[in-house]
C-alpha positions in Angstrom: -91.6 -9.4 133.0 -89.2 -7.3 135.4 -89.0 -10.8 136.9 -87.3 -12.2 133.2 -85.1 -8.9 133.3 -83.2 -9.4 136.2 -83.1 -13.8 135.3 -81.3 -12.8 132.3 -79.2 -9.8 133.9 -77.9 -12.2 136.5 -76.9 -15.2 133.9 -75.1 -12.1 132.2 -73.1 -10.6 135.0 -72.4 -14.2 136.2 -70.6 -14.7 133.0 -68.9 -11.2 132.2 -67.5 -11.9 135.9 -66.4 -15.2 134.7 -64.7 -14.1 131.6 -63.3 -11.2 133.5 -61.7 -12.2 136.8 -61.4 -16.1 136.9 -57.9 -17.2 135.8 -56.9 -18.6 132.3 -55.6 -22.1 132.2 -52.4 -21.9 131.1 -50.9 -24.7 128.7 -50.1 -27.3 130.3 -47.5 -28.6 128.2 -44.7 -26.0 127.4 -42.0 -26.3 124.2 -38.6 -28.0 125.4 -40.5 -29.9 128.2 -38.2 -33.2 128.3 -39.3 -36.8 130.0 -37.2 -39.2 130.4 -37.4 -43.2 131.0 -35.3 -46.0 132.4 -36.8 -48.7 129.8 -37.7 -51.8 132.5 -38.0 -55.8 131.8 -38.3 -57.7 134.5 -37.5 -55.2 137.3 -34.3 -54.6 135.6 -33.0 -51.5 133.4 -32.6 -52.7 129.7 -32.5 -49.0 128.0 -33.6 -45.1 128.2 -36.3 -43.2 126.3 -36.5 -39.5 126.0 -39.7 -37.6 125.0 -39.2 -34.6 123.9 -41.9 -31.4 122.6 -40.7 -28.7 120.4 -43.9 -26.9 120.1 -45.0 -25.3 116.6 -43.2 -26.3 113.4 -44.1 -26.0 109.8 -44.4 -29.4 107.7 -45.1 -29.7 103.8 -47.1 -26.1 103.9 -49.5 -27.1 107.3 -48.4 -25.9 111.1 -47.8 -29.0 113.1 -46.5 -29.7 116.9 -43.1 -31.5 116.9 -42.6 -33.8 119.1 -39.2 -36.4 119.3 -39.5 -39.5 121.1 -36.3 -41.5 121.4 -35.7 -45.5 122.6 -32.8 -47.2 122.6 -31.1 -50.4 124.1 -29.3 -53.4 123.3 -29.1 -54.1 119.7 -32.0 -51.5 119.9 -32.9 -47.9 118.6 -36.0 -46.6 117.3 -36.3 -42.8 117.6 -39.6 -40.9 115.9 -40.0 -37.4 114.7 -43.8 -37.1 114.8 -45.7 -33.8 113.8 -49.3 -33.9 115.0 -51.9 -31.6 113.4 -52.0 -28.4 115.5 -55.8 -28.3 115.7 -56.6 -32.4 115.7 -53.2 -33.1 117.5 -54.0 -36.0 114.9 -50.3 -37.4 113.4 -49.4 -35.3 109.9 -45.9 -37.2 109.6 -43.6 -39.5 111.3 -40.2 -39.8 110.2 -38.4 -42.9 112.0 -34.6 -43.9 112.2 -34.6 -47.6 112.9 -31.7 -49.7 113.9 -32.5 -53.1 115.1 -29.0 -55.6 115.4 -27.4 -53.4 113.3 -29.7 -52.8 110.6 -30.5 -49.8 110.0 -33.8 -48.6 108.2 -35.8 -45.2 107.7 -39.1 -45.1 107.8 -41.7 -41.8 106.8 -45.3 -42.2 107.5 -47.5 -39.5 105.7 -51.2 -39.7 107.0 -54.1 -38.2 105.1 -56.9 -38.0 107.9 -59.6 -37.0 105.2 -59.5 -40.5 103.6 -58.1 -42.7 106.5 -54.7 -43.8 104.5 -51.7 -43.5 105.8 -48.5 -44.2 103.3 -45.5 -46.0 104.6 -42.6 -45.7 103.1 -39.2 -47.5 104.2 -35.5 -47.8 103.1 -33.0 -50.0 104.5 -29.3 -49.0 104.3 -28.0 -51.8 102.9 -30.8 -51.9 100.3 -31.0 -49.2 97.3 -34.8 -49.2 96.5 -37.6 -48.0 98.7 -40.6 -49.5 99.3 -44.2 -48.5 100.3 -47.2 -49.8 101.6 -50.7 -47.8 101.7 -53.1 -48.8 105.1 -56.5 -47.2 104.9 -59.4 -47.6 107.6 -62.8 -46.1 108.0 -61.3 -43.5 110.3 -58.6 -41.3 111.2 -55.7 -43.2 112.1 -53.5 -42.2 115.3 -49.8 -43.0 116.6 -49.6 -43.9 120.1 -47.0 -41.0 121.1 -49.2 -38.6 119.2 -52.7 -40.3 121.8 -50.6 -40.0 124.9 -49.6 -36.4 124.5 -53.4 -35.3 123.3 -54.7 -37.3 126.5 -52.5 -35.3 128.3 -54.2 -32.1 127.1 -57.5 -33.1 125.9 -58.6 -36.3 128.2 -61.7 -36.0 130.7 -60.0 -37.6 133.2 -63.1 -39.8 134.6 -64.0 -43.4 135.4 -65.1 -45.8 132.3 -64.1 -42.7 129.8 -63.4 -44.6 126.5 -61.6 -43.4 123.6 -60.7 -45.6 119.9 -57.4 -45.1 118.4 -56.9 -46.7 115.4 -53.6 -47.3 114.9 -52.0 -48.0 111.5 -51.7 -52.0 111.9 -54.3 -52.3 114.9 -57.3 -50.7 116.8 -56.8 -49.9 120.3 -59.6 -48.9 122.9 -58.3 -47.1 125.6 -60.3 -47.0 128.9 -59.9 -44.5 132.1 -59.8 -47.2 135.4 -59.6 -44.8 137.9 -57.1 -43.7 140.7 -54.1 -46.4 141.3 -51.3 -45.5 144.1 -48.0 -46.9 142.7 -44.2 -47.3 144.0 -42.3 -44.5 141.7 -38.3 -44.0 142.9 -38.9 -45.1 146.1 -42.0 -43.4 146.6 -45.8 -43.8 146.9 -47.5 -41.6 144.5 -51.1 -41.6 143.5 -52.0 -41.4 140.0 -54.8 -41.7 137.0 -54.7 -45.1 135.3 -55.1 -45.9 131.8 -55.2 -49.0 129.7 -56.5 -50.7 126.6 -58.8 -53.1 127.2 -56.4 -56.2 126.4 -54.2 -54.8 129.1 -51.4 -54.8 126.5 -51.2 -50.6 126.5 -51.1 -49.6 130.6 -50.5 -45.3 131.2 -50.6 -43.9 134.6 -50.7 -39.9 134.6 -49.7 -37.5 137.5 -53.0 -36.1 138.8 -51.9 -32.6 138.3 -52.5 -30.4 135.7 -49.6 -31.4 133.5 -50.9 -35.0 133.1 -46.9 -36.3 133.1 -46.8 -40.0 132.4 -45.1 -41.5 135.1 -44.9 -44.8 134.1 -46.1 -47.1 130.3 -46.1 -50.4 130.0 -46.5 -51.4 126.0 -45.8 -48.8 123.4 -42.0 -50.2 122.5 -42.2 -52.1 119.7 -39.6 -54.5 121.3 -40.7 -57.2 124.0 -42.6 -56.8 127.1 -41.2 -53.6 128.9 -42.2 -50.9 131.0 -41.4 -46.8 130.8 -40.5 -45.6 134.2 -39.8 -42.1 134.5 -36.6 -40.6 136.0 -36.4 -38.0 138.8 -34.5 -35.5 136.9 -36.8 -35.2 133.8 -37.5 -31.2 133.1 -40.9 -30.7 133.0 -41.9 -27.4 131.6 -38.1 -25.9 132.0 
């Protein structure tokens, strides 16, 4: 019996000591923190992309993170206001400005997670009605901005860890590979590499606490390019 006692009095101390004197992780992504990319094809510089996290917003009556990514290049800008669900970090809205050889469009996506839909509406400038188009799938649906910033916080980190996005036009499954040394501004670095398994979507993450994506290959919407951060991005300012 007295045996039992003191089992259980250790397991108890052991975990008042833990709640008591080992340190809080702090968040690891702060509001303001701002990446940004030279946009690569073929070794060369082609554009700039800017990501940017505004922390808490309200949207439509529900708290949301806010988070601005920005891409633009020849004949090319796309930038996307995207409010993620504070407690899924699931996409809410996304509100994009579109102008592709000079025509410019705006596009709102408004997801409903509960059902899987996600309506798309769109207006061209030059064009006075708006038109919509409803997507619904068996599951919640996901941007990719949205996956790489709850990866960031939420991802395990370790070897053959698999996660399903579902996109709204496509599902993508997203495997961890393990560590990968690349070139990064004329440096070696070591990082965690990510990819779908059709090697269109390829992530490698700094293998610190902040999870800062060095380097994507795949999310533009506009040929085969690469994300390569710069050296003067301020990370948690």
């Amino acid at each position: 019996m007295f045996r039992k006692y003191y089992k259980f009095l250790s397991i108890f101390l052991t975990l008042v000591f833990c709640v008591i004197f080992l340190p809080i992780a702090t968040e690891a992504i702060e509001p303001d923190e701002r990446l940004e990319y030279d946009i690569k094809k073929f070794a060369m510089t082609v554009g700039s992309a800017t990501f940017i996290y505004k922390g808490d917003v309200e949207i439509e009556g529900e708290t949301a993170i806010f988070m601005q990514v920005t891409a633009q290049g020849f004949q090319f800008y796309d930038r996307e206001n995207i409010y993620l669900d504070s407690q899924t970090l699931l996409p809410l809205v996304v509100k994009r400005e579109l102008d592709i050889f000079g025509k410019e469009e705006t596009i709102i996506e408004k997801y409903d997670q509960k059902t899987g839909k996600v309506v798309i509406s769109g207006r061209k400038q030059d064009q006075g009605e708006e038109e919509s188009t409803v997507i619904k799938h068996e599951h919640t649906i996901d941007n990719i901005y949205g996956f790489i910033y709850r990866y960031r916080k939420q991802g395990a980190f370790v070897k053959n860890e698999t996660i399903s996005i579902q996109l709204p036009t496509k599902k993508v499954i997203m495997k961890f590979v393990g560590e990968e040394t690349i070139k990064w501004q004329g440096e070696k670095i070591k990082t965690d590499y990510v990819e779908d398994v059709d090697k269109n979507i390829k992530i490698w993450f700094s293998q610190d606490e902040q999870r800062i994506p060095y380097k994507i290959n795949g999310a533009i919407g506009f040929g085969k390019t690469s994300m390569v951060l710069k050296k003067d991005s301020k990370v948690n300012p």
